[in-house]
N, CA and C of each residue as an Amber inpcrd file, in Angstrom:
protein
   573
  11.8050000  -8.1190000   7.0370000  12.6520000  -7.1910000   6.3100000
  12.7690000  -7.6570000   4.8700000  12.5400000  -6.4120000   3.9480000
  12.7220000  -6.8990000   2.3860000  14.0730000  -6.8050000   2.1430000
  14.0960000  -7.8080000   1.3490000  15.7930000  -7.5430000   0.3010000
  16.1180000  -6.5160000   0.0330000  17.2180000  -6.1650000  -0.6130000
  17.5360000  -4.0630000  -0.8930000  18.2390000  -4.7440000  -2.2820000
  17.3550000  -4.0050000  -2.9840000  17.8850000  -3.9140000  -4.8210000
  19.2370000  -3.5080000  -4.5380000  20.4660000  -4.4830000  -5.3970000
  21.9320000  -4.4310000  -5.8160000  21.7470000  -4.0020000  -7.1480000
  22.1680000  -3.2630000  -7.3680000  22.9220000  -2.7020000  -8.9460000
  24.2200000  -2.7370000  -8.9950000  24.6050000  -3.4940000  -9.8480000
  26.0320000  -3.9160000 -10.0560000  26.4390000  -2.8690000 -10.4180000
  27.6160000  -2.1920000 -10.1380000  27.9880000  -0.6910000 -10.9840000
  29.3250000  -1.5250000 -12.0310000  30.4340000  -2.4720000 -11.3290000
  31.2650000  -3.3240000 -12.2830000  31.5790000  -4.6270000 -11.4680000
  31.8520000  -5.5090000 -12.2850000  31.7390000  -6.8730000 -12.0260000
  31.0450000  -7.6630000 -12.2870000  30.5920000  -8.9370000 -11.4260000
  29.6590000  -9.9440000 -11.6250000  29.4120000 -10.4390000 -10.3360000
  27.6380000 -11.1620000 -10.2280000  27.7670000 -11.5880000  -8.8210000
  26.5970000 -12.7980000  -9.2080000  26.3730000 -13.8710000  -8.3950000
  26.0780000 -15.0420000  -8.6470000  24.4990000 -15.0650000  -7.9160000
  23.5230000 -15.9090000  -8.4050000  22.6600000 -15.5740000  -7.4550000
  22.1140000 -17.1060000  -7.1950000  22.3670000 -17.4090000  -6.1030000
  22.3840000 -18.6730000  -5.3790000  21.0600000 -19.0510000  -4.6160000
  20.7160000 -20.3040000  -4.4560000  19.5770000 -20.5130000  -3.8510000
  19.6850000 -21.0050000  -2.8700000  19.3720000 -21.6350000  -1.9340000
  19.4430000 -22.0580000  -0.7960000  20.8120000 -23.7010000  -0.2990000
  20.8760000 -23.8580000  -1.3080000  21.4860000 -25.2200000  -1.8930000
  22.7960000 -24.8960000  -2.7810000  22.7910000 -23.3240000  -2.5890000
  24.2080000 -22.5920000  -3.0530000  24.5180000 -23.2690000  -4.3820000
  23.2820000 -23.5800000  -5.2020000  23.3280000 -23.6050000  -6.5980000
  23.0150000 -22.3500000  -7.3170000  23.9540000 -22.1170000  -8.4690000
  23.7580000 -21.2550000  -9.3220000  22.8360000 -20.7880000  -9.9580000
  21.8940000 -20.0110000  -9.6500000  20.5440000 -19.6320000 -10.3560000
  20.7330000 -18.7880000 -11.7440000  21.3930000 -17.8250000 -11.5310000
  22.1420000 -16.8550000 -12.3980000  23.2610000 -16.4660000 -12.0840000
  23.6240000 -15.3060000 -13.5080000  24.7270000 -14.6980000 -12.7990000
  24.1900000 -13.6190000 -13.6570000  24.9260000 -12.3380000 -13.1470000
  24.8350000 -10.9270000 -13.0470000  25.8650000 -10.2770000 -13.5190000
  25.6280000  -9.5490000 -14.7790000  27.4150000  -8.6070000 -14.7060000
  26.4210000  -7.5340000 -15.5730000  27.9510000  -6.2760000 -14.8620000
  27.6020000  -4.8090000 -15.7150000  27.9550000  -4.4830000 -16.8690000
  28.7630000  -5.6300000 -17.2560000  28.9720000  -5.0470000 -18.9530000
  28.4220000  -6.0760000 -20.2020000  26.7580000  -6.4100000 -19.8850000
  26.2390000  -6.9060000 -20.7680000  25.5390000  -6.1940000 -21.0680000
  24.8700000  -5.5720000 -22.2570000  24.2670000  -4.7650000 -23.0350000
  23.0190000  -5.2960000 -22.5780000  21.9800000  -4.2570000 -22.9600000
  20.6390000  -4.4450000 -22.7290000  19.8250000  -5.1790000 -21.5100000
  21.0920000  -5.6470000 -21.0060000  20.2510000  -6.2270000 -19.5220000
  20.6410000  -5.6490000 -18.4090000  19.6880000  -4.9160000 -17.2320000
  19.9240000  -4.3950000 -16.6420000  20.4900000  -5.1120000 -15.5460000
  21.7750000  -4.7330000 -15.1120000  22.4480000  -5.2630000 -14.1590000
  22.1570000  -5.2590000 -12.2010000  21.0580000  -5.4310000 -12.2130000
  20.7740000  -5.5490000 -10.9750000  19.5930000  -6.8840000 -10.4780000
  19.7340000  -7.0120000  -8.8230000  19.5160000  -8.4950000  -8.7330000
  18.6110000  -7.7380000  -7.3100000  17.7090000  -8.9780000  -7.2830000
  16.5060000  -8.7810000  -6.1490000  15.6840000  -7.8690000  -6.9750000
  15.3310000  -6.9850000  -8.1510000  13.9430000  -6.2840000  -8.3070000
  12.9300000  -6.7320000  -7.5490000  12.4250000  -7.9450000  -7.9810000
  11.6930000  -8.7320000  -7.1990000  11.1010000  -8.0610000  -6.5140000
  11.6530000  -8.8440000  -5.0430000  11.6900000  -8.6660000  -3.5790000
  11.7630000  -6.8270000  -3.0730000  12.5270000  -6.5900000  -4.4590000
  12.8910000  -5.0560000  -3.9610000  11.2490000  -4.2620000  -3.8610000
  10.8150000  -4.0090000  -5.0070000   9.5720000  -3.6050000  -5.7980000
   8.4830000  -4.0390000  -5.1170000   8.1930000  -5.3870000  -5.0630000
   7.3590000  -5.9620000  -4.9160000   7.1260000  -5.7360000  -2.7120000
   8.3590000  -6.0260000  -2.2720000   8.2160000  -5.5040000  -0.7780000
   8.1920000  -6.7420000  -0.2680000   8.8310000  -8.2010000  -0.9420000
   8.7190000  -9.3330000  -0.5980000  10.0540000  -9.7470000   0.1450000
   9.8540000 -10.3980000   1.2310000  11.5570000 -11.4970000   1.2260000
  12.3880000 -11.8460000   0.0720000  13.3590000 -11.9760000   0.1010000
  13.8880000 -12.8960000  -1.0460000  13.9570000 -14.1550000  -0.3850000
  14.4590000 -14.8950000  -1.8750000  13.9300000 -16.3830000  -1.2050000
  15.7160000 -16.9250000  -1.6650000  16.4160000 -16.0380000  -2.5160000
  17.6330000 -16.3580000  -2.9560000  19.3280000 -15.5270000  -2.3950000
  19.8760000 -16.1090000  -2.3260000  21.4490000 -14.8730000  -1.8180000
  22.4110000 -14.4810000  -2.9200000  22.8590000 -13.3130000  -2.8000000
  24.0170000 -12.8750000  -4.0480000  25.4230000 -12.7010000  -3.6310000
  26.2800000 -13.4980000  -4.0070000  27.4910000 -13.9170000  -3.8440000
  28.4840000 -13.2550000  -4.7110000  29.9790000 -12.8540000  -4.5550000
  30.3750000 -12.3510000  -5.8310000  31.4590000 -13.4690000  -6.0940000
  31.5480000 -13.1550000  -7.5450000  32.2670000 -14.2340000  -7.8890000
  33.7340000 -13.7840000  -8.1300000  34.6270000 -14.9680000  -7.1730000
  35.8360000 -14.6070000  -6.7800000  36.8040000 -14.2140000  -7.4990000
  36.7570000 -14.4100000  -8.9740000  38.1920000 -13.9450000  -9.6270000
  38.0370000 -12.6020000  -9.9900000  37.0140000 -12.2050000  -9.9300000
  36.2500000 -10.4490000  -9.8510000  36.2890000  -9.3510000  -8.8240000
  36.4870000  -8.2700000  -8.9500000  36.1820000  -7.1620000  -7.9670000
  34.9790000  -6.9180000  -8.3960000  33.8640000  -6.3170000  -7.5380000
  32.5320000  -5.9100000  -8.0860000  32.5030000  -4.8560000  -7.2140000
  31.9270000  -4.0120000  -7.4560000  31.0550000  -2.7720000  -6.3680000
  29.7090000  -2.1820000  -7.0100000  29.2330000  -2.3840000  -5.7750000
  27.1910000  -2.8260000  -5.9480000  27.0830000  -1.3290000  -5.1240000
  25.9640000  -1.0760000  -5.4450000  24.8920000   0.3320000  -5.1080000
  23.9690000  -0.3550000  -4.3980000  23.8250000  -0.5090000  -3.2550000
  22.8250000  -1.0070000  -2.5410000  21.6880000  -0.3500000  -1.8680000
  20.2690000  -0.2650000  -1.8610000  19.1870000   0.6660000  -1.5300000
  18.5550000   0.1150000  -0.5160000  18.4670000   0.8070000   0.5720000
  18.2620000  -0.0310000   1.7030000  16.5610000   0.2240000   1.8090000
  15.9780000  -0.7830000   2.7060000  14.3290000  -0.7450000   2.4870000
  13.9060000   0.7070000   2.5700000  15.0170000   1.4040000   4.0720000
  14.4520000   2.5830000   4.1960000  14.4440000   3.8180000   2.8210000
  15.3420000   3.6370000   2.1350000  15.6650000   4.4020000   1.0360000
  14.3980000   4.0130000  -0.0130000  14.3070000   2.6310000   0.2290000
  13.0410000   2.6540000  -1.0920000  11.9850000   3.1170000  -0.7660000
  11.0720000   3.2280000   0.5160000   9.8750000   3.5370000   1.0430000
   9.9160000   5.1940000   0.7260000  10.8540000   5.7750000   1.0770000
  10.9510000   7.2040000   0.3610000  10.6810000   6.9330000  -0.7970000
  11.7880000   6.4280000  -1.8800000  11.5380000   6.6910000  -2.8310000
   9.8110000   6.2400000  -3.4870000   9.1230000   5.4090000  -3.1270000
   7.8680000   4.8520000  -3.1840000   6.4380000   5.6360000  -3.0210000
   7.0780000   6.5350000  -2.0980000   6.3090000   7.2770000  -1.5050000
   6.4050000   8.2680000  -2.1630000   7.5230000   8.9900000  -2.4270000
   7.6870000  10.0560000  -3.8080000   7.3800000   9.8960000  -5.0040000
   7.1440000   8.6780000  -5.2360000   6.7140000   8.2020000  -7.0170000
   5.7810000   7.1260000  -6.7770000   4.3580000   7.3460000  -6.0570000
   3.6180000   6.0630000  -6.1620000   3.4330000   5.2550000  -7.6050000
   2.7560000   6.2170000  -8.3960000   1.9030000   6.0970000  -9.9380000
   3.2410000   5.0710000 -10.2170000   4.7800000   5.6020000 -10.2890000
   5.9140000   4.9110000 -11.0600000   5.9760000   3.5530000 -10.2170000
   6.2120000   3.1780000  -8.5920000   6.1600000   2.4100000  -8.6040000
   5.1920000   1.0690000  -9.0700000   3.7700000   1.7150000  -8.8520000
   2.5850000   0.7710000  -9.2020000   2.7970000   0.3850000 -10.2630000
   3.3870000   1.1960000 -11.2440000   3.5520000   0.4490000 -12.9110000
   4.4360000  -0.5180000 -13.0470000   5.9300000  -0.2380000 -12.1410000
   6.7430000  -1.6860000 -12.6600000   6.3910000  -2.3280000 -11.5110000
   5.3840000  -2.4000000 -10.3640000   5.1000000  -3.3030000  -9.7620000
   3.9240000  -4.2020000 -10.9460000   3.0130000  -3.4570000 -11.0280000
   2.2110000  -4.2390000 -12.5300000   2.9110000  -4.7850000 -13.2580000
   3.8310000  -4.4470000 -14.2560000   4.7330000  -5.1100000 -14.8640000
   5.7610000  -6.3370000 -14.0120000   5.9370000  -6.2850000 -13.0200000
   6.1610000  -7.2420000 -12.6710000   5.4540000  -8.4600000 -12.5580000
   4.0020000  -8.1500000 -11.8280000   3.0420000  -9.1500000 -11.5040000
   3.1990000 -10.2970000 -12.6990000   2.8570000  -8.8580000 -13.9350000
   2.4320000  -9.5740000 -15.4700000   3.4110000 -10.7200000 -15.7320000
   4.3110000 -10.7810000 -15.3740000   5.6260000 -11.5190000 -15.5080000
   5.6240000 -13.1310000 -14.3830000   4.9320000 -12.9980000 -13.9370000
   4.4120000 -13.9030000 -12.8760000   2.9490000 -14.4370000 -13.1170000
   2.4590000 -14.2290000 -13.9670000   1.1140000 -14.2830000 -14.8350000
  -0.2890000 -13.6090000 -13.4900000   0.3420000 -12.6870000 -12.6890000
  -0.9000000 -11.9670000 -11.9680000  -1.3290000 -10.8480000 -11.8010000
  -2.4340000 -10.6730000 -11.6390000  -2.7720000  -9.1170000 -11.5450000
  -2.0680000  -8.3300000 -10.9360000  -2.4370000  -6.6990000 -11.2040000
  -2.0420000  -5.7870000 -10.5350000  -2.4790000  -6.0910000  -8.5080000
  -3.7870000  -7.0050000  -8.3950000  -3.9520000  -7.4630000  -7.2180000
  -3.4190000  -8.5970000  -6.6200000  -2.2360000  -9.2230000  -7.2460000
  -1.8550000 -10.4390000  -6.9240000  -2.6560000 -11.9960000  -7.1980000
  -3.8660000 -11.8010000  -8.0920000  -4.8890000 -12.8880000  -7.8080000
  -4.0650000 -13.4030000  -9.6420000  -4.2020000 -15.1430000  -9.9110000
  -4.0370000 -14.9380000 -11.4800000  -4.5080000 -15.2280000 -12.3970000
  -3.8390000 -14.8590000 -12.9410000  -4.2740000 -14.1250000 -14.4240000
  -5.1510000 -15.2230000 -14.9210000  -6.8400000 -15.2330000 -15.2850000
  -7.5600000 -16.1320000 -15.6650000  -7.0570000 -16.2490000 -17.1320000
  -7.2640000 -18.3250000 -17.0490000  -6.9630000 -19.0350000 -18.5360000
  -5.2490000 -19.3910000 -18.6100000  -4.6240000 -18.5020000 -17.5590000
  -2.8990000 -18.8940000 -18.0910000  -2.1820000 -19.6210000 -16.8810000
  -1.9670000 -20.8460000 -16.6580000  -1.7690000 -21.9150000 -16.1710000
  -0.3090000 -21.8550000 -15.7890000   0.0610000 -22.3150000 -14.3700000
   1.1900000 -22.2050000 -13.6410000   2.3010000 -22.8540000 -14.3250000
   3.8550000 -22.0230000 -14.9390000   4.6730000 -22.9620000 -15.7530000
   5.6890000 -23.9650000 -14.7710000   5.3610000 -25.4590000 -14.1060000
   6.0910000 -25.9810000 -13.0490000   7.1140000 -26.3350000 -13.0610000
   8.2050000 -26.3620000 -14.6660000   9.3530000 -26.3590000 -14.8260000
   9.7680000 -25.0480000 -13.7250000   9.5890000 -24.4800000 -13.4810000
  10.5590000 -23.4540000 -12.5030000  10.3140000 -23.5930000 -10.7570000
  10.5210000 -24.2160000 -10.2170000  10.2420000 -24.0960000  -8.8120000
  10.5230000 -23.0290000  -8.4300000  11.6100000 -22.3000000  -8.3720000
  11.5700000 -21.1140000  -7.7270000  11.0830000 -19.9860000  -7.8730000
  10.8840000 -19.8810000  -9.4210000   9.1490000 -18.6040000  -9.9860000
   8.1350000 -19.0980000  -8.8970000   7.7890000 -20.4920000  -8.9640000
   6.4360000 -20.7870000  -8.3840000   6.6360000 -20.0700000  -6.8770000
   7.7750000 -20.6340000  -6.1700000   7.7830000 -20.4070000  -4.5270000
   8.1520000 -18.8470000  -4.7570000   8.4870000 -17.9530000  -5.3110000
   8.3660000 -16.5490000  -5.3180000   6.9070000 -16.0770000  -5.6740000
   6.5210000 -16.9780000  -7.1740000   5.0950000 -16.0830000  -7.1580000
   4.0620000 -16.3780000  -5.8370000   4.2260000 -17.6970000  -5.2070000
   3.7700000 -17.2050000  -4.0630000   3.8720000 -17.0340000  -2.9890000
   4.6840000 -16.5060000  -2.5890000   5.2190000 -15.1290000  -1.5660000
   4.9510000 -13.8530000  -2.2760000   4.4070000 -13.8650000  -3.2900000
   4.3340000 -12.5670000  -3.9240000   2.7450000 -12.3430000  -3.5160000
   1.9180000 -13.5200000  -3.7780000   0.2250000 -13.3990000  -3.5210000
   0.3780000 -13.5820000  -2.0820000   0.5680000 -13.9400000  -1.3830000
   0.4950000 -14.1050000   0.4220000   0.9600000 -12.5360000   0.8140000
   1.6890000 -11.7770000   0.1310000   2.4920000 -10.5640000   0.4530000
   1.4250000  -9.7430000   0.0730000   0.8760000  -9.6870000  -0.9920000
  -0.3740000  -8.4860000  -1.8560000  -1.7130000  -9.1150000  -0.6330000
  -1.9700000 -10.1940000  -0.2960000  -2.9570000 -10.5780000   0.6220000
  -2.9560000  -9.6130000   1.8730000  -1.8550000  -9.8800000   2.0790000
  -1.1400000  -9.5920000   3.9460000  -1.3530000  -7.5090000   3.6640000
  -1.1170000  -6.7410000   1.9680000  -0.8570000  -5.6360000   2.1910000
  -1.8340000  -5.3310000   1.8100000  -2.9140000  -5.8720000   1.0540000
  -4.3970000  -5.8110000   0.9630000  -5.1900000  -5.6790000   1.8870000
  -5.1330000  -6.2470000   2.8310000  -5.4510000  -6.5090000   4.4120000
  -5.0240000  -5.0970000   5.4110000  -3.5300000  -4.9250000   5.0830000
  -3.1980000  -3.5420000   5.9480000  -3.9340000  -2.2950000   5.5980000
  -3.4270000  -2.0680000   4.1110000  -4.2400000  -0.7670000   3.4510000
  -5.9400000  -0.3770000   3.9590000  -6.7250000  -1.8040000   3.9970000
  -8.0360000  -1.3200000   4.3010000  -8.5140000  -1.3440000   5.2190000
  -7.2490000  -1.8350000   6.4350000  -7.7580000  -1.3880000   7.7400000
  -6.7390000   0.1470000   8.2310000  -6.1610000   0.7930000   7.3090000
  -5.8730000   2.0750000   7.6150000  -6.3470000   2.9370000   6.7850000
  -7.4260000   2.3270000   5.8610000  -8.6980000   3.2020000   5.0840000
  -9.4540000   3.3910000   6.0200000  -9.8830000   2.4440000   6.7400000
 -10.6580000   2.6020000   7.8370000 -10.9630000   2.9960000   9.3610000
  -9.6500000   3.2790000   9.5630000  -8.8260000   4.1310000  10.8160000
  -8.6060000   5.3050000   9.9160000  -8.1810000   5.5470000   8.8620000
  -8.2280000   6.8640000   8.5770000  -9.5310000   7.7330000   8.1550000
 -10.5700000   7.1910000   7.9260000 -12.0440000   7.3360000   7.4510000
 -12.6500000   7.6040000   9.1780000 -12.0960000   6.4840000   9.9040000
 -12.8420000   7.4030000  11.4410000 -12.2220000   7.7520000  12.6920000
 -10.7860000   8.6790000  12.0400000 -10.3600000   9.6000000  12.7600000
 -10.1150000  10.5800000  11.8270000 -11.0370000  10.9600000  10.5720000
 -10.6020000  12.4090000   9.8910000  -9.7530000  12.0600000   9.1750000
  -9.1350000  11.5650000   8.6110000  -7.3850000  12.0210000   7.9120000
  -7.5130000  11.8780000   6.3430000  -7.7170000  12.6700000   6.0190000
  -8.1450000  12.8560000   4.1750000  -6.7140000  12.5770000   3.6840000
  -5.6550000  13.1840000   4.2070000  -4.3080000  13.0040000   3.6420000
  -3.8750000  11.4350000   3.6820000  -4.2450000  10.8690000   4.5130000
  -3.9760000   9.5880000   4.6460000  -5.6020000   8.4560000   3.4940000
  -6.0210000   9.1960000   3.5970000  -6.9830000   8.7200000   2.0720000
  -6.2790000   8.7430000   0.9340000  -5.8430000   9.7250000   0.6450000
  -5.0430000  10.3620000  -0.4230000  -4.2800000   9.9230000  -0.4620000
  -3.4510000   9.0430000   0.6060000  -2.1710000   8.7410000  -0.0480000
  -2.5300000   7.2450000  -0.0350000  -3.2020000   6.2870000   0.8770000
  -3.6600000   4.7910000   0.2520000  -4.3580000   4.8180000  -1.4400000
  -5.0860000   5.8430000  -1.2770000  -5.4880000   5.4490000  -2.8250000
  -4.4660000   5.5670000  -3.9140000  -3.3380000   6.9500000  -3.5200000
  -2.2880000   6.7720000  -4.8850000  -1.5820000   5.3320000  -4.5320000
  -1.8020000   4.7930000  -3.5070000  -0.9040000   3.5340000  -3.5860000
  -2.0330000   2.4540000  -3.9360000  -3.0280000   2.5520000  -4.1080000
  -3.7270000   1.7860000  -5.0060000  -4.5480000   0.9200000  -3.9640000
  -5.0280000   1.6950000  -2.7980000  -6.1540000   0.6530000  -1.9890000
  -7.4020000   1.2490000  -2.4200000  -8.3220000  -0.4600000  -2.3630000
  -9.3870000  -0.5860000  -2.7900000 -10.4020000   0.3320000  -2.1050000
 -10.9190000   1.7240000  -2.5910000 -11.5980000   2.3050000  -1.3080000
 -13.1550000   2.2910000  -1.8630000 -13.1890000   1.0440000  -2.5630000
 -14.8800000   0.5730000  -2.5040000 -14.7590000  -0.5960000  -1.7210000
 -13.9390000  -1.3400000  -1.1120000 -13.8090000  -2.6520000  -0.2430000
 -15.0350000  -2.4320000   0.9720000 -15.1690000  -3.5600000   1.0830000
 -16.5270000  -3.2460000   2.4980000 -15.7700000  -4.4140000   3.7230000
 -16.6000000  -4.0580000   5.1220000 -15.8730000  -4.6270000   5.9000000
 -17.0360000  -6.0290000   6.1800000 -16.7860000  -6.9860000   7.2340000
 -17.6110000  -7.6630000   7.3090000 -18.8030000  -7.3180000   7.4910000
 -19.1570000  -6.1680000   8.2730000 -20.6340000  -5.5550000   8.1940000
 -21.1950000  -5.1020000   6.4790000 -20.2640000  -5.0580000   5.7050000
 -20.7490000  -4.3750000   4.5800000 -20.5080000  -2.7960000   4.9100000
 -19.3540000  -2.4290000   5.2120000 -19.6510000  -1.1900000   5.1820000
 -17.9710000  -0.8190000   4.9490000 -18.2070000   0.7470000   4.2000000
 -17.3550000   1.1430000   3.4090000 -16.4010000   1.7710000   4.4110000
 -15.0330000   2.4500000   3.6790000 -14.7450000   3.6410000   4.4670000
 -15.3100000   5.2060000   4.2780000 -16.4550000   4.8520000   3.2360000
 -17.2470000   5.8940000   3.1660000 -18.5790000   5.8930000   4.3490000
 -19.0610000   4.7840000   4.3930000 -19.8740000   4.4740000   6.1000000
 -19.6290000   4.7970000   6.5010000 -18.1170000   4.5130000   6.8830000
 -17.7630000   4.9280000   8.3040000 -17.2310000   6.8410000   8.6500000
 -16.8270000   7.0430000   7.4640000 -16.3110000   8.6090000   7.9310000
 -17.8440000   9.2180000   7.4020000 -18.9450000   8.9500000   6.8750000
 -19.9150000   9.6290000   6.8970000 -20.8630000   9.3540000   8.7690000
 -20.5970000   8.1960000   9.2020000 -21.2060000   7.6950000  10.4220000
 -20.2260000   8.6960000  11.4180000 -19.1500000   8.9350000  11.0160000
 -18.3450000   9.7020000  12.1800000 -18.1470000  11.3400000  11.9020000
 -18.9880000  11.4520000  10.5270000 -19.2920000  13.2220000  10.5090000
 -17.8940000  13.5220000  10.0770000 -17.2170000  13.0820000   9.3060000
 -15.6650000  13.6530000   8.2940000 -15.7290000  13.7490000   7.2970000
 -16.7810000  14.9610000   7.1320000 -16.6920000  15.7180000   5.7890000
 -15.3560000  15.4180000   4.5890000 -14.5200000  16.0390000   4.9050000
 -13.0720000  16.2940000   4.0730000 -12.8340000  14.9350000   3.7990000
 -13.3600000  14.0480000   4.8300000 -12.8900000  12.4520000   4.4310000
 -13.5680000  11.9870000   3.0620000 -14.9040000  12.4170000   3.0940000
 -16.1070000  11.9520000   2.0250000 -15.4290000  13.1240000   0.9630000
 -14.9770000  13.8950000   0.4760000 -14.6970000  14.2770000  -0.3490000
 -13.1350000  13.6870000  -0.5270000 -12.6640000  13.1420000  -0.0280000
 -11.3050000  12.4770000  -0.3360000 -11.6260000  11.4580000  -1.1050000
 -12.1890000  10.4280000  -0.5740000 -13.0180000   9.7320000  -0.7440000
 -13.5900000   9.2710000  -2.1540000 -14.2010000  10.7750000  -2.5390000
 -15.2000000  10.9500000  -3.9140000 -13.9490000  11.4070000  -4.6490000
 -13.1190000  11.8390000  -4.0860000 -11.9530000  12.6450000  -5.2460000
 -10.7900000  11.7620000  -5.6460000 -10.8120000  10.6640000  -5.1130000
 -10.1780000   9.5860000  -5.1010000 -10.4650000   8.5260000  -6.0120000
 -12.0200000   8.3320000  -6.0380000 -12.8310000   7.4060000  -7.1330000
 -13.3060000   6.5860000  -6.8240000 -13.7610000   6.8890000  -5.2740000
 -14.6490000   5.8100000  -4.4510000 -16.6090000   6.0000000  -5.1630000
 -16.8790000   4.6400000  -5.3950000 -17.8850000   4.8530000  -5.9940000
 -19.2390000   4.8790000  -4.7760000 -19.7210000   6.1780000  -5.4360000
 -21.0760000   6.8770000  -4.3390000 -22.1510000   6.0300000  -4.7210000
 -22.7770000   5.2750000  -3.7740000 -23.7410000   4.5450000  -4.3530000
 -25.2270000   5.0060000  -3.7850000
């Protein structure tokens, strides 16, 4: 289960690590910084690795989005999520694929960037892995809609399997027309 993005609506809340040391703190009436905690984990679809506490001489009340609420929303705005998921990566020095960023070197003053950025690459591994085996269940049982919607979420649909073979192989080997034009309409390259 992923964390669920808090947006502070007023107050302040603390964000603690395992050792219930102070990592940050959080409030809604600082200008220019957006008052919410877990993006992360939220966006990204990762565990958190930290807890948010409120701090006691405060009342706070948080807007909380539960996983199920974000997968809608995700699913209604792929293109938007993929961008501040990119923008996130960038911030972690890695690709839009989780792999990093060649030439820019891990900063080890932060332990807990490091142990997030990777849960962040083990997580893009693990959903790298799902996506192209339901490219490939969807390539050979027909389902163009389900093409259509891994690729707006950004799976690789030139990936090959250990045979070398595409999910274009396979829905051309299983006679799914509509698939091979999903496929091609998607930006799978015809070779």
């Amino acid at each position: 289960m992923t964390f669920p993005a808090s947006f502070i609506s007023s107050g302040s809340v603390q964000v603690v690590d395992e050792n219930n040391r102070i990592q940050k703190i959080v409030r809604s009436d600082v200008p220019d910084l957006p008052p919410i905690v877990g993006e992360v984990p939220f966006f990204l679809r990762i565990n958190h690795l930290l807890a948010v506490t409120a701090i006691l001489e405060h009342n706070v009340q948080l807007l909380v989005l539960s996983s199920d609420d974000s997968l809608e929303i995700f699913n209604e705005f792929p293109e938007n999520h993929m961008s501040i998921c990119e923008n996130l990566m960038l911030s972690f020095d890695l690709t839009k694929e989780g792999k990093q960023i060649p030439g820019i070197e891990d900063d080890l003053s932060d332990p807990n960037k490091l142990e997030i950025k990777q849960r962040i690459v083990e997580s893009m591994e693990e959903r790298t892995e799902k996506r192209f085996l339901s490219l490939c269940n969807a390539a050979n049982t027909g389902d163009p809609d389900v093409i259509t919607l891994l690729a707006r979420q950004g799976a690789n649909l030139n990936r090959t399997d250990y045979d070398r073979r595409s999910a274009m192989h396979i829905a051309c080997q299983e006679g799914h027309f509509r698939v091979v034009e999903a496929l091609v309409h998607n930006g799978e390259q015809v070779l």
